[in-house]
Biopython code that builds the backbone (N, CA, C, O; Angstrom):
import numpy as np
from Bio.PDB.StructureBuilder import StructureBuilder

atoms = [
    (1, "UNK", "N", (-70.804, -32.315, 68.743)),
    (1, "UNK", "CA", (-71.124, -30.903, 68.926)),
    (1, "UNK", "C", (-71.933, -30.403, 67.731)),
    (1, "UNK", "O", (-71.733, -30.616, 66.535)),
    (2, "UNK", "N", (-72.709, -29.825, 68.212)),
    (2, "UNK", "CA", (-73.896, -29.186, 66.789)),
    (2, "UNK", "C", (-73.241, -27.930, 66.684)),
    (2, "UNK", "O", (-73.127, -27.349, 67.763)),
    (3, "UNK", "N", (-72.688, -27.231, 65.495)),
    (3, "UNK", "CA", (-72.899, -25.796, 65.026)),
    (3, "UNK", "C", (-74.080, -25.250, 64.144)),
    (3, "UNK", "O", (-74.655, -25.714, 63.159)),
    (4, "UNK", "N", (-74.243, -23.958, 64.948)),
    (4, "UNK", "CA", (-75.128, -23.464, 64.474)),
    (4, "UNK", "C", (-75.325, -21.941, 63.739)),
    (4, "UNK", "O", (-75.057, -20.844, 64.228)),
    (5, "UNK", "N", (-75.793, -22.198, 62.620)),
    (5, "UNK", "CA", (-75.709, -20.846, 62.064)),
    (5, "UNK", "C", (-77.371, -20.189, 61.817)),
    (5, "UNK", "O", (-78.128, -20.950, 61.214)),
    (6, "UNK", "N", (-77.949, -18.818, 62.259)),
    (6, "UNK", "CA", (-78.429, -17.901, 62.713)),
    (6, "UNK", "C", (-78.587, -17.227, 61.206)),
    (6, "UNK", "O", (-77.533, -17.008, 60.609)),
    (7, "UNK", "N", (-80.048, -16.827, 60.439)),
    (7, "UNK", "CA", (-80.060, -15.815, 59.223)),
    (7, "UNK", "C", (-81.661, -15.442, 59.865)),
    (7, "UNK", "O", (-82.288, -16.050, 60.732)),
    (8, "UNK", "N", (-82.046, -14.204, 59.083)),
    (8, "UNK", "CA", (-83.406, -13.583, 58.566)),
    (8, "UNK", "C", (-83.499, -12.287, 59.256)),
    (8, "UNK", "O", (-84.300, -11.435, 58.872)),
    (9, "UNK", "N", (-82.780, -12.115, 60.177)),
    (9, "UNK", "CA", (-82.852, -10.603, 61.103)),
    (9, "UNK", "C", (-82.700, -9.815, 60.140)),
    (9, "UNK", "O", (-81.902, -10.058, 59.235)),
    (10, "UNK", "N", (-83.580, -8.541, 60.185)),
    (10, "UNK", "CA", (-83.560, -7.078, 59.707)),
    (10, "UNK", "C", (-83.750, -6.486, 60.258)),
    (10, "UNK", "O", (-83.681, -6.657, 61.475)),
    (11, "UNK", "N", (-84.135, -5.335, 59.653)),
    (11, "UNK", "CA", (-85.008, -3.803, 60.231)),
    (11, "UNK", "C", (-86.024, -3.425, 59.915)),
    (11, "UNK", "O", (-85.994, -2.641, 58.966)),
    (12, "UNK", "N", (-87.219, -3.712, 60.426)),
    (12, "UNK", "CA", (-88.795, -3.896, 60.474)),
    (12, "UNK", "C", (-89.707, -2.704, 61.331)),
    (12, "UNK", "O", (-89.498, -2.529, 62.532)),
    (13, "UNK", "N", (-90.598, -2.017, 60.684)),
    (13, "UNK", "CA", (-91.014, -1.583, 61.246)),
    (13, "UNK", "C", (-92.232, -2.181, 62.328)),
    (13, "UNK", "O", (-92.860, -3.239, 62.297)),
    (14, "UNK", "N", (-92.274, -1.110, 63.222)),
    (14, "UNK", "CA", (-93.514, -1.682, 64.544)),
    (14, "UNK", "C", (-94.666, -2.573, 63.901)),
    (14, "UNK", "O", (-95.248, -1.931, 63.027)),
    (15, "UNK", "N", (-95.051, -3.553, 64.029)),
    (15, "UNK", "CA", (-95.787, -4.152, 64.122)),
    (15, "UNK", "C", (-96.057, -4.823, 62.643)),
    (15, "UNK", "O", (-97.045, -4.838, 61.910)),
    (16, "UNK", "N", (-94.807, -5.340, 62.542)),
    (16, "UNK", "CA", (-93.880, -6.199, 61.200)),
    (16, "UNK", "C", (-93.983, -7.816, 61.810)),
    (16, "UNK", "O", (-94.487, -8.301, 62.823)),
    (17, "UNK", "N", (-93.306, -8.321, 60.755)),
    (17, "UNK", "CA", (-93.354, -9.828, 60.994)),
    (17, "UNK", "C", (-91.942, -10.350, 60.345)),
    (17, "UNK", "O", (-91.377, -9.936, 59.333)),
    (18, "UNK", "N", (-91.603, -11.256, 61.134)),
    (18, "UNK", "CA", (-89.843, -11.856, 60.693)),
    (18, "UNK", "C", (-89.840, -13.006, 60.797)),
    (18, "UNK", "O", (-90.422, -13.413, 61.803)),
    (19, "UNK", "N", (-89.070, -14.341, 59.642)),
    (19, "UNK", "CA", (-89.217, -15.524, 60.416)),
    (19, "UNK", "C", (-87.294, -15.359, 60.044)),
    (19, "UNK", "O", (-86.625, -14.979, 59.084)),
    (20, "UNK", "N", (-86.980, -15.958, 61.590)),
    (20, "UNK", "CA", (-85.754, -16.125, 61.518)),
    (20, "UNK", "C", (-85.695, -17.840, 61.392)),
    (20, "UNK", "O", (-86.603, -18.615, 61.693)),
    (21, "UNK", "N", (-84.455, -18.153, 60.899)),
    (21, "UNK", "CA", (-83.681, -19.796, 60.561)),
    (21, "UNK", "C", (-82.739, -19.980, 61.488)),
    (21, "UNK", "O", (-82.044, -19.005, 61.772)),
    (22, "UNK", "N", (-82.546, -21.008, 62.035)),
    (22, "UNK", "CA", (-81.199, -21.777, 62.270)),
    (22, "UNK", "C", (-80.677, -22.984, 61.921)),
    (22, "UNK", "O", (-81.180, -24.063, 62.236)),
    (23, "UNK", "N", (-79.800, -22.856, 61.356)),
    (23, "UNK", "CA", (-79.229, -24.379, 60.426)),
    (23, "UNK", "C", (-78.743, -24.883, 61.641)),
    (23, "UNK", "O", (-78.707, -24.196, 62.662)),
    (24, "UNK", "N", (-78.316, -26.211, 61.573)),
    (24, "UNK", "CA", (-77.747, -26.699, 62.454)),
    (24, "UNK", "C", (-76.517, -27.923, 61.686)),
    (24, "UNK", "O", (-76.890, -28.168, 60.539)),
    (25, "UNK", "N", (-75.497, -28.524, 61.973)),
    (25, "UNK", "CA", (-74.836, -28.880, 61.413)),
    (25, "UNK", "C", (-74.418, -29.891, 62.904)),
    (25, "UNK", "O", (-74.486, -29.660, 64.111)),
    (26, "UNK", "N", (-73.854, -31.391, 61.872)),
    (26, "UNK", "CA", (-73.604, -32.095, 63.462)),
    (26, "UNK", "C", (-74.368, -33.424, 63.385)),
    (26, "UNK", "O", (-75.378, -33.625, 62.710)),
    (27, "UNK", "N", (-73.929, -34.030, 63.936)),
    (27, "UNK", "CA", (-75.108, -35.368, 64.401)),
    (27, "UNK", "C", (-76.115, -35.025, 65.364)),
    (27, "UNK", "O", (-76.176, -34.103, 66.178)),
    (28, "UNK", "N", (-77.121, -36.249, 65.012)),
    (28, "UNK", "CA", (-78.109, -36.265, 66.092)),
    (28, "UNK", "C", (-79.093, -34.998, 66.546)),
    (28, "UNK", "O", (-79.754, -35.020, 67.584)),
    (29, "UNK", "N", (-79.082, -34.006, 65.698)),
    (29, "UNK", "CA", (-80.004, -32.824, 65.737)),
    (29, "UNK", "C", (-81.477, -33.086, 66.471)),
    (29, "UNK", "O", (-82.032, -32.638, 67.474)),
    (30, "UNK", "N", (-81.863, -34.194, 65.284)),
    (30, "UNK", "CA", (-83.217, -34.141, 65.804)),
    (30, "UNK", "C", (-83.921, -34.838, 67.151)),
    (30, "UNK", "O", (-85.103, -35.089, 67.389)),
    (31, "UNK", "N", (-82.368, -35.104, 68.152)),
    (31, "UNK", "CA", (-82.397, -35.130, 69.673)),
    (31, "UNK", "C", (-82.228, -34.753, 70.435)),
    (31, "UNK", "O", (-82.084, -35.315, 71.521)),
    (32, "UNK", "N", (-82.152, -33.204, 70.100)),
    (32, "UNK", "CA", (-81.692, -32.137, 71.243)),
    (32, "UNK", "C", (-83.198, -31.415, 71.229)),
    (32, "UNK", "O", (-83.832, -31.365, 70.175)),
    (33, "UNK", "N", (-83.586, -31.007, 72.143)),
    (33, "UNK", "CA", (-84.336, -29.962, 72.779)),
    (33, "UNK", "C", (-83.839, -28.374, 71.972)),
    (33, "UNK", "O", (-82.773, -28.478, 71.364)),
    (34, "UNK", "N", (-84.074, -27.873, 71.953)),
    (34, "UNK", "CA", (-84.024, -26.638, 70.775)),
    (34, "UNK", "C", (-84.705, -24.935, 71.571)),
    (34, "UNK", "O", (-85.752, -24.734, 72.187)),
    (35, "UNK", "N", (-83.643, -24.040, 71.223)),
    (35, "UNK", "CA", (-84.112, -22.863, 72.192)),
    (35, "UNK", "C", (-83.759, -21.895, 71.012)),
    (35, "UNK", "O", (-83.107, -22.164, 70.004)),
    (36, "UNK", "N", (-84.411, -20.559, 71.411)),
    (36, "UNK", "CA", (-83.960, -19.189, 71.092)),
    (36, "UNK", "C", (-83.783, -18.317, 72.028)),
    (36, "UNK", "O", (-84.482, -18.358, 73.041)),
    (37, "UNK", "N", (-82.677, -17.236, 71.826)),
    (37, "UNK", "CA", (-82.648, -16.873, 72.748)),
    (37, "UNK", "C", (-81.983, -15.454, 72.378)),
    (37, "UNK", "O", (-81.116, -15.349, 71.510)),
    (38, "UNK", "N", (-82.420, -14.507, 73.037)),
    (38, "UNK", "CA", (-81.780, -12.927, 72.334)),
    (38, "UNK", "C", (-81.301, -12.158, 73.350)),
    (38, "UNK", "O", (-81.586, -12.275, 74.541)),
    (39, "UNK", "N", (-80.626, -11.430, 72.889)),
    (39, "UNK", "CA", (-79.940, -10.247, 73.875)),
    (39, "UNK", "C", (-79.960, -8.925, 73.573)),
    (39, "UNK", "O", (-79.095, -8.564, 72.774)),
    (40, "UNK", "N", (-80.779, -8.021, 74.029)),
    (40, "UNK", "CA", (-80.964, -6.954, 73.405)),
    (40, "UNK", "C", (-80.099, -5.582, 74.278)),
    (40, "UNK", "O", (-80.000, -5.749, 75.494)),
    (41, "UNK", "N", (-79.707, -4.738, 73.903)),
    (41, "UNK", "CA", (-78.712, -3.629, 74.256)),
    (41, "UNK", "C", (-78.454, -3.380, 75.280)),
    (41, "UNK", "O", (-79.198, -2.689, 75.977)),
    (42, "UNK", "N", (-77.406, -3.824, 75.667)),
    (42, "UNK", "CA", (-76.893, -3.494, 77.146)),
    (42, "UNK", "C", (-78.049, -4.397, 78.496)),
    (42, "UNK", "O", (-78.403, -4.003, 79.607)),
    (43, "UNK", "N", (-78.371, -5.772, 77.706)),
    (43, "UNK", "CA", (-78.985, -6.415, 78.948)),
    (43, "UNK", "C", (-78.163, -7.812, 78.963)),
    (43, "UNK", "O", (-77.070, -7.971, 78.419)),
    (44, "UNK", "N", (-78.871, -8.778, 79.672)),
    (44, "UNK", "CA", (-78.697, -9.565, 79.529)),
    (44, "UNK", "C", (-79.326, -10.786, 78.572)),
    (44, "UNK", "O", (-80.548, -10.709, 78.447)),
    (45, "UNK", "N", (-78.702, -11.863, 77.900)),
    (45, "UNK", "CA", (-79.448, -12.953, 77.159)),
    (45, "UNK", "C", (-80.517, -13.885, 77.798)),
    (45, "UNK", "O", (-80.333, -14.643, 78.750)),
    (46, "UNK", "N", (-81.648, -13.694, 77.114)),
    (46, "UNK", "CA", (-82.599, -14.617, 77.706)),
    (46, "UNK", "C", (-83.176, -15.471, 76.514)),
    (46, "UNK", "O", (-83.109, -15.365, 75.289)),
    (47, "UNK", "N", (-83.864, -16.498, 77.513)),
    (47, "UNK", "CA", (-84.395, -17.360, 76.270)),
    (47, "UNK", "C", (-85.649, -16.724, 75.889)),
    (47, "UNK", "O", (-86.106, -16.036, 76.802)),
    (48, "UNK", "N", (-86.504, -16.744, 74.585)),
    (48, "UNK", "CA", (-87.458, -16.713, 74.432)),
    (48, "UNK", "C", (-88.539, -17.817, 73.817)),
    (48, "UNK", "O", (-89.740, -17.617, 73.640)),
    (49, "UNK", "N", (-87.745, -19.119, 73.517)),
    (49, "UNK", "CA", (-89.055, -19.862, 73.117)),
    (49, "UNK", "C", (-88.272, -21.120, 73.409)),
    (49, "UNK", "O", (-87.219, -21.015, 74.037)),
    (50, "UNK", "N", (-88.655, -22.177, 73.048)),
    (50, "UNK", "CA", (-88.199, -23.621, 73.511)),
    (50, "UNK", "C", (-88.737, -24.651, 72.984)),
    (50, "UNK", "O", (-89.527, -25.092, 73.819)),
    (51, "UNK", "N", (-88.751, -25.431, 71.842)),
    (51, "UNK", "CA", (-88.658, -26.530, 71.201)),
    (51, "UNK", "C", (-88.526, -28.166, 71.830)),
    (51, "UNK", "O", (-87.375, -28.169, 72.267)),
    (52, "UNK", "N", (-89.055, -29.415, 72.071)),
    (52, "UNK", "CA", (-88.712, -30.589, 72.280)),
    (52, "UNK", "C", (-88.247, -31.262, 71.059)),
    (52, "UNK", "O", (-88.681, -30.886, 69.970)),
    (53, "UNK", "N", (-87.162, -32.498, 71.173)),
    (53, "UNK", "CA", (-87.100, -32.373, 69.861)),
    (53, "UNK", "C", (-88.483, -33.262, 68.691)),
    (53, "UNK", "O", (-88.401, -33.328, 67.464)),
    (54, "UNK", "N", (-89.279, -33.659, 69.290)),
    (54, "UNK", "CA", (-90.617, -34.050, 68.437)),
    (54, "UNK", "C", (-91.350, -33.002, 67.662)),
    (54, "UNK", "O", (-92.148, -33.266, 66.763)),
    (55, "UNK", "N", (-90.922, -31.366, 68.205)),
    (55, "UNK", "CA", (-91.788, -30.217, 67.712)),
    (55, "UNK", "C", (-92.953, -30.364, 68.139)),
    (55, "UNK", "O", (-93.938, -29.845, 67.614)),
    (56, "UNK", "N", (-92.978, -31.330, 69.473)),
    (56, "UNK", "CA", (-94.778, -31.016, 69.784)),
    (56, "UNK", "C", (-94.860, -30.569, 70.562)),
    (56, "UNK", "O", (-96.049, -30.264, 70.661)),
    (57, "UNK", "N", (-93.872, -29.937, 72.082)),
    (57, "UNK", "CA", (-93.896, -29.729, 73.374)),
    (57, "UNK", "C", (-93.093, -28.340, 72.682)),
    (57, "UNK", "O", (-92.213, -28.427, 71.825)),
    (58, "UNK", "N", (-93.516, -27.301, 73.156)),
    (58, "UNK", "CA", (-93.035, -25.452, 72.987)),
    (58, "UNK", "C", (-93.129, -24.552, 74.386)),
    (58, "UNK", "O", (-93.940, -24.797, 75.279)),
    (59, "UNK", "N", (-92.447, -23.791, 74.409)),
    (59, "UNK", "CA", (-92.578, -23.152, 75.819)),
    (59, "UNK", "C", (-91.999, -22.110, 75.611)),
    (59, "UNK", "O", (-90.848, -22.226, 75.189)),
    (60, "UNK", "N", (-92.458, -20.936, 75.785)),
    (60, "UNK", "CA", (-92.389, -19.052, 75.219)),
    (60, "UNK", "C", (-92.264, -18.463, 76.208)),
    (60, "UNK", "O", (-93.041, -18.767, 77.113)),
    (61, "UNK", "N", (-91.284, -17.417, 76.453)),
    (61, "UNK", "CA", (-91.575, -16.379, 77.368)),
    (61, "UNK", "C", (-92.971, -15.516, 77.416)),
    (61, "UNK", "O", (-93.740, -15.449, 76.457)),
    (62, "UNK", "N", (-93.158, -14.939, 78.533)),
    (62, "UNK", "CA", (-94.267, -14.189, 78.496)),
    (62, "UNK", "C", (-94.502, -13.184, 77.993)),
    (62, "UNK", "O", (-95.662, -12.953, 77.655)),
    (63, "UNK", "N", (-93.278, -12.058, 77.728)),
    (63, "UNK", "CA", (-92.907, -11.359, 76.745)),
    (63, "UNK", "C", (-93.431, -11.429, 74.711)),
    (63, "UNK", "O", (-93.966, -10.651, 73.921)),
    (64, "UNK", "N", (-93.056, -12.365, 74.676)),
    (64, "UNK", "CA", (-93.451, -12.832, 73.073)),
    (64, "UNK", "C", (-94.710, -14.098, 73.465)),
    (64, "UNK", "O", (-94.694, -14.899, 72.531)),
    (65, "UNK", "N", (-95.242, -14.309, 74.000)),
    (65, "UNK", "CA", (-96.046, -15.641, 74.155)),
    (65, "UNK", "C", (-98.144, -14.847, 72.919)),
    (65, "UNK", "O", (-99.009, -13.990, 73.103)),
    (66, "UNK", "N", (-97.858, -15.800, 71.982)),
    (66, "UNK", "CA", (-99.058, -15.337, 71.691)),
    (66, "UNK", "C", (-98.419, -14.256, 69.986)),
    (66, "UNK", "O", (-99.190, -13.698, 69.205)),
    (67, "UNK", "N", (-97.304, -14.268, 69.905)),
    (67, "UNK", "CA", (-96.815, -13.200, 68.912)),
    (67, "UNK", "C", (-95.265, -14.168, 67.761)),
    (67, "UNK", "O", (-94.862, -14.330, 66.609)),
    (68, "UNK", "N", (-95.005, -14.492, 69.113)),
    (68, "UNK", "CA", (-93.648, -15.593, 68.290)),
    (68, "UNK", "C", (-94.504, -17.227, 67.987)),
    (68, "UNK", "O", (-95.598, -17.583, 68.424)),
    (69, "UNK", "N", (-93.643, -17.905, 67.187)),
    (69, "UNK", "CA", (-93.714, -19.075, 66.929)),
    (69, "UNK", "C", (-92.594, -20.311, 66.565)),
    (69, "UNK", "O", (-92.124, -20.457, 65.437)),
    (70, "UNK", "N", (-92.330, -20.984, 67.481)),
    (70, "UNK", "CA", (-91.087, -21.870, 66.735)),
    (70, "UNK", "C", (-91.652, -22.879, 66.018)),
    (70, "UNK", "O", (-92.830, -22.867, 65.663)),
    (71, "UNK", "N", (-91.058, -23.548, 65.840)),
    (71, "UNK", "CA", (-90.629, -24.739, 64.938)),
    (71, "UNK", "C", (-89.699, -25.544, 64.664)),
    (71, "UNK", "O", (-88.576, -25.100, 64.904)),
    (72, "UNK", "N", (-89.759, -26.748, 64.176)),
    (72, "UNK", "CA", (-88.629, -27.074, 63.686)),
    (72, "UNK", "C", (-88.607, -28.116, 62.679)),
    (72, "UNK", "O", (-89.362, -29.089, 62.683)),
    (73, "UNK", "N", (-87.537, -27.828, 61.647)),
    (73, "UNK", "CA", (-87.819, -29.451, 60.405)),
    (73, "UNK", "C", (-86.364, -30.113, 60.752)),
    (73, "UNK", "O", (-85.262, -29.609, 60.538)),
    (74, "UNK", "N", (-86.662, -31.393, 61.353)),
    (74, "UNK", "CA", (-85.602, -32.622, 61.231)),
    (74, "UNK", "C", (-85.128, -33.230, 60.445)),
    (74, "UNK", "O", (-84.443, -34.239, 60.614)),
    (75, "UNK", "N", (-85.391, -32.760, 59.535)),
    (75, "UNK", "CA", (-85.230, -33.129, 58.297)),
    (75, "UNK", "C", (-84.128, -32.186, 57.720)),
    (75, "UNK", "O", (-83.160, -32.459, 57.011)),
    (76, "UNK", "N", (-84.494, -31.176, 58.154)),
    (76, "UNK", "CA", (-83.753, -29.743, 57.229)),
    (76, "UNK", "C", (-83.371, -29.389, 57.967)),
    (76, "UNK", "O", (-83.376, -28.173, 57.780)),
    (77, "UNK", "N", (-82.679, -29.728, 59.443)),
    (77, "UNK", "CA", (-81.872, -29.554, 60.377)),
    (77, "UNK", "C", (-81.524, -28.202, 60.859)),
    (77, "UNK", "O", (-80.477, -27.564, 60.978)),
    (78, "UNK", "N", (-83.233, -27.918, 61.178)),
    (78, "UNK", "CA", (-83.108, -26.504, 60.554)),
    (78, "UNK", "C", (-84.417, -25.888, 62.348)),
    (78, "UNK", "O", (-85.521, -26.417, 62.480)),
    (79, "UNK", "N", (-84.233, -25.503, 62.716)),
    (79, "UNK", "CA", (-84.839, -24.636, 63.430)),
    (79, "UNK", "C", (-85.569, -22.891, 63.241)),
    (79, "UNK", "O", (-84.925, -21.843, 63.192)),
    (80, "UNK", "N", (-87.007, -23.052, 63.169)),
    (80, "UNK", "CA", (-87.389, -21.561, 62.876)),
    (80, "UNK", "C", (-88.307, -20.433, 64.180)),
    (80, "UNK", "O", (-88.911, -20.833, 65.175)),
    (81, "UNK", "N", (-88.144, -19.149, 63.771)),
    (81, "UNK", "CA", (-88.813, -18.102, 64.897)),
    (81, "UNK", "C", (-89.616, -17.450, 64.258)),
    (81, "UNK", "O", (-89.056, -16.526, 63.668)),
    (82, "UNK", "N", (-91.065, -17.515, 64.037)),
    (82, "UNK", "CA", (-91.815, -16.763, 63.163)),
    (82, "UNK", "C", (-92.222, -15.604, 64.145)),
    (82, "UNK", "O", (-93.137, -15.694, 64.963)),
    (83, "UNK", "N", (-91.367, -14.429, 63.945)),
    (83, "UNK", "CA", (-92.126, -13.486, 64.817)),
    (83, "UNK", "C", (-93.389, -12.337, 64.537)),
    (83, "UNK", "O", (-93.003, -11.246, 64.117)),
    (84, "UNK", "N", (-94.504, -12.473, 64.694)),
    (84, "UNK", "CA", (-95.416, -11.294, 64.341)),
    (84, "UNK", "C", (-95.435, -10.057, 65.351)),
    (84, "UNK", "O", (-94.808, -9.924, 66.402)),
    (85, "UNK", "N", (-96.216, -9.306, 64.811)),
    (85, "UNK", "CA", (-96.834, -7.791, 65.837)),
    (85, "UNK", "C", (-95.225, -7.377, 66.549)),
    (85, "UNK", "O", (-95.223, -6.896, 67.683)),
    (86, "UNK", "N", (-93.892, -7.597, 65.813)),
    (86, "UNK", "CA", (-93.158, -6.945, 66.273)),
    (86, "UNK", "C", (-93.125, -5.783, 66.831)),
    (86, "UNK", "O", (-93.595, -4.863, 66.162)),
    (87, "UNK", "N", (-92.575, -5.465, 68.193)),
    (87, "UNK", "CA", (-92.464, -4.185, 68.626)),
    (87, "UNK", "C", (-90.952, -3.589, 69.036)),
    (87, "UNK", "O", (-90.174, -4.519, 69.245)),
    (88, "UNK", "N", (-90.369, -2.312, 69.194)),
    (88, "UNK", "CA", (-89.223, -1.904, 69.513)),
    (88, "UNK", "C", (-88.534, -2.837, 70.544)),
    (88, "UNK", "O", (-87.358, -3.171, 70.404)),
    (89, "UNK", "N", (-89.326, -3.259, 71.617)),
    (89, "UNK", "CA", (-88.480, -3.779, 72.664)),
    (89, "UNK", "C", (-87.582, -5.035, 72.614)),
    (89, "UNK", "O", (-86.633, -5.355, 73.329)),
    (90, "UNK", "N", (-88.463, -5.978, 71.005)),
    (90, "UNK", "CA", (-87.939, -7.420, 70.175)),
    (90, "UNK", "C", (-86.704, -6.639, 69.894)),
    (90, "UNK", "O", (-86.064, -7.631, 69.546)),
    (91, "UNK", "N", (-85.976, -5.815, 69.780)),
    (91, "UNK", "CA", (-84.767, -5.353, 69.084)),
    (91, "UNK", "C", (-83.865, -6.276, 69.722)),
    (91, "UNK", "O", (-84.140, -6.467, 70.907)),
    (92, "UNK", "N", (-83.076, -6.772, 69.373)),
    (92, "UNK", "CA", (-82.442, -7.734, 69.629)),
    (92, "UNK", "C", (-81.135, -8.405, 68.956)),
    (92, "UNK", "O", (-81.287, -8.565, 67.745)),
    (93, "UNK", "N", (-80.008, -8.794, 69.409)),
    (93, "UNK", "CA", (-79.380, -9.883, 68.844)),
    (93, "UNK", "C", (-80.207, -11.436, 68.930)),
    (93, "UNK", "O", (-80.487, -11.968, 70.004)),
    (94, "UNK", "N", (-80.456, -11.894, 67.886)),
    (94, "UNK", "CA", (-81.087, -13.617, 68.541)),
    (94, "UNK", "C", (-79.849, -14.538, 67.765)),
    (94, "UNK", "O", (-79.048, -14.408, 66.839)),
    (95, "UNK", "N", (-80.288, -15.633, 68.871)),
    (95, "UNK", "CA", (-79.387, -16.961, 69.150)),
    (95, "UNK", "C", (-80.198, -17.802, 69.087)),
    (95, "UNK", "O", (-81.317, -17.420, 69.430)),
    (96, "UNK", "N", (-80.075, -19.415, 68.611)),
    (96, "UNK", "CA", (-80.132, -20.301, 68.448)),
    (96, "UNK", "C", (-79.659, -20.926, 69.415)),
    (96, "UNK", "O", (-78.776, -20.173, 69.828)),
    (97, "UNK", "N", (-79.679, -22.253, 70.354)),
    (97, "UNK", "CA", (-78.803, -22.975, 70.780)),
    (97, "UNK", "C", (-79.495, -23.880, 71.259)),
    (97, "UNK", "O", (-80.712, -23.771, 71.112)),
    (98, "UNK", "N", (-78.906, -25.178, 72.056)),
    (98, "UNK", "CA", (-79.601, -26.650, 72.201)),
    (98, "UNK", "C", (-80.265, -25.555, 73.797)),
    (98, "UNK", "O", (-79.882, -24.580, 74.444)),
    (99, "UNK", "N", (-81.346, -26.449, 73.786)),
    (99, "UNK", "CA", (-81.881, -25.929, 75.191)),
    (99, "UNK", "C", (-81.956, -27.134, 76.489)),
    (99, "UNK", "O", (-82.781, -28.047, 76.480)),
    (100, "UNK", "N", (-81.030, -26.952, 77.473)),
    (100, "UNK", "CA", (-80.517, -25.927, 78.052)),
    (100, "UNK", "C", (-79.200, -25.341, 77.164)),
    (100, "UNK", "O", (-78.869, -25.931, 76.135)),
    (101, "UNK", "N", (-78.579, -24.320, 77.561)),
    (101, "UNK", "CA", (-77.725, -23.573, 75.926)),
    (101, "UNK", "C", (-76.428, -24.668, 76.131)),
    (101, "UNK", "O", (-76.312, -25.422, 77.098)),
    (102, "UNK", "N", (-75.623, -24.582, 75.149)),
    (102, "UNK", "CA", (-74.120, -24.965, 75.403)),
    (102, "UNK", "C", (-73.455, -23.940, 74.712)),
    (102, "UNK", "O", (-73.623, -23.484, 73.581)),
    (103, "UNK", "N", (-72.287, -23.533, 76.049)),
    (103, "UNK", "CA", (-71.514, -22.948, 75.873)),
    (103, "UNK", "C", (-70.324, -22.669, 74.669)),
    (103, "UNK", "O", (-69.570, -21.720, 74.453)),
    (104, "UNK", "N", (-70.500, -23.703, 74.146)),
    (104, "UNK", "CA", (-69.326, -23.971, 72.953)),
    (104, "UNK", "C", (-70.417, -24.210, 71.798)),
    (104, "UNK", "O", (-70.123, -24.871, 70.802)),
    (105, "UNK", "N", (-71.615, -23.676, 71.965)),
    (105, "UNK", "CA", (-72.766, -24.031, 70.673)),
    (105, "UNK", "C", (-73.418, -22.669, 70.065)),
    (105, "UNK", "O", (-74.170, -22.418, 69.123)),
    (106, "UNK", "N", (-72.743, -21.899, 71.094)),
    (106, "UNK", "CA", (-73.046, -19.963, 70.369)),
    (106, "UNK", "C", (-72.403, -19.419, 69.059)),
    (106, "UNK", "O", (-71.313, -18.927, 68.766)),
    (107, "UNK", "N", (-73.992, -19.838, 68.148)),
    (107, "UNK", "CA", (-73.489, -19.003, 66.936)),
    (107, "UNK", "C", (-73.270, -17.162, 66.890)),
    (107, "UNK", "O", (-73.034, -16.482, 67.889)),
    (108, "UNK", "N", (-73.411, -16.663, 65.564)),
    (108, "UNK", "CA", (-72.990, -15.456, 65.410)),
    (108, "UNK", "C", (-74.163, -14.651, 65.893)),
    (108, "UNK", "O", (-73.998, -13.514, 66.335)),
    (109, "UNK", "N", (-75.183, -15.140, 65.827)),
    (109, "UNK", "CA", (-76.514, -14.593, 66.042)),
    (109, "UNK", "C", (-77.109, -13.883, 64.962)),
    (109, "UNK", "O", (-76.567, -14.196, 63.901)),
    (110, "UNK", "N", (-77.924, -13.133, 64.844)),
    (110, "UNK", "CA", (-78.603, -12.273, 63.693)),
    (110, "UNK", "C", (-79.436, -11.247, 64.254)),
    (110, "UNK", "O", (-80.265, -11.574, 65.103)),
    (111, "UNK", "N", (-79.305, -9.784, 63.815)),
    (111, "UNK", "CA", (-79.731, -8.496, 64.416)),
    (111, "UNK", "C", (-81.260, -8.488, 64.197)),
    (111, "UNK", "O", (-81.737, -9.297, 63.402)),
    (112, "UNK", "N", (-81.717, -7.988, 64.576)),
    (112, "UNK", "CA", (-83.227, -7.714, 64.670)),
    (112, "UNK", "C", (-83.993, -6.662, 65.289)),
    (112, "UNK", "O", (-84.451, -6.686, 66.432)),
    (113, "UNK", "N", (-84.074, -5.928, 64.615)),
    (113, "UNK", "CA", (-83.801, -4.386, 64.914)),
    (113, "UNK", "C", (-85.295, -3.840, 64.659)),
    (113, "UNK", "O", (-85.683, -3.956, 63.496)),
    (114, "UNK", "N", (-86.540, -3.034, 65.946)),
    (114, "UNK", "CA", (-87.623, -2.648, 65.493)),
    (114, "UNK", "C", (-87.906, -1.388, 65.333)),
    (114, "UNK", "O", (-88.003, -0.789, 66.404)),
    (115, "UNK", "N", (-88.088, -0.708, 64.325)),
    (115, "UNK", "CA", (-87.894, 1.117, 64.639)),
    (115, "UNK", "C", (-89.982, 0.846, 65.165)),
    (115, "UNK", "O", (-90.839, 0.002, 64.903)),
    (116, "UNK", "N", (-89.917, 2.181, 66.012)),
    (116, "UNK", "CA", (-90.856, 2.765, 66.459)),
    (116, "UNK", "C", (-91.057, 3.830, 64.888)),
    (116, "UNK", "O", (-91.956, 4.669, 64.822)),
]
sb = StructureBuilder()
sb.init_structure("model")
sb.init_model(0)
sb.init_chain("A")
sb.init_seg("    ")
for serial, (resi, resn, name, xyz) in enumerate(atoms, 1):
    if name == "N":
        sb.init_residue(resn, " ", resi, " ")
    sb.init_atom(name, np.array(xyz, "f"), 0.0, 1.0, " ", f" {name:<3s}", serial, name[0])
structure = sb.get_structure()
């Protein structure tokens, strides 16, 4: 089982830039497929970006496509979300998790909050 821990969320104004981290802890990291995924106020969690684990295959919602960026170092077992041109609607809790998610792999998440 990989745990995962979630840092870099703040409070940014409109059209700010954030790179969020996810550590990962566990064997075999750099063979899972790799997601983000946020939940913003009173909706439901969706994914927004998607990782293979080579870091060469990526896949973004249409929402952030063109504005976010993942990544990842296998090395540093470490998964990243470089988000630019933030806007209010990114407000968000974000998550980390293997993609497709596992249920028993939900970290704490990290706030990410955009004032207008």
């Amino acid at each position: 089982q990989v745990q995962l821990v979630e840092s870099g969320g703040k409070l940014v104004q409109t059209g700010g830039s954030l790179r969020l981290s996810c550590a990962a802890s566990g064997r075999a990291f750099s063979m899972y497929p790799m997601g983000w995924f946020r939940q913003p106020p009173g909706k439901e969690r969706e994914r927004v970006a998607s990782i293979a684990p080579s870091g060469i295959f990526k896949t973004y919602a249409d929402s952030v496509k063109g504005r976010f960026t993942i990544s990842r170092d296998n090395i540093k077992n470490t998964v990243y979300l470089q988000m630019n041109s933030l806007k209010p609607e990114d407000t968000a809790v974000y998550y980390c998790n293997q993609n497709p998610p596992r249920d028993d792999s939900w970290g704490q998440g990290t706030q990410v909050t955009v004032s207008s």
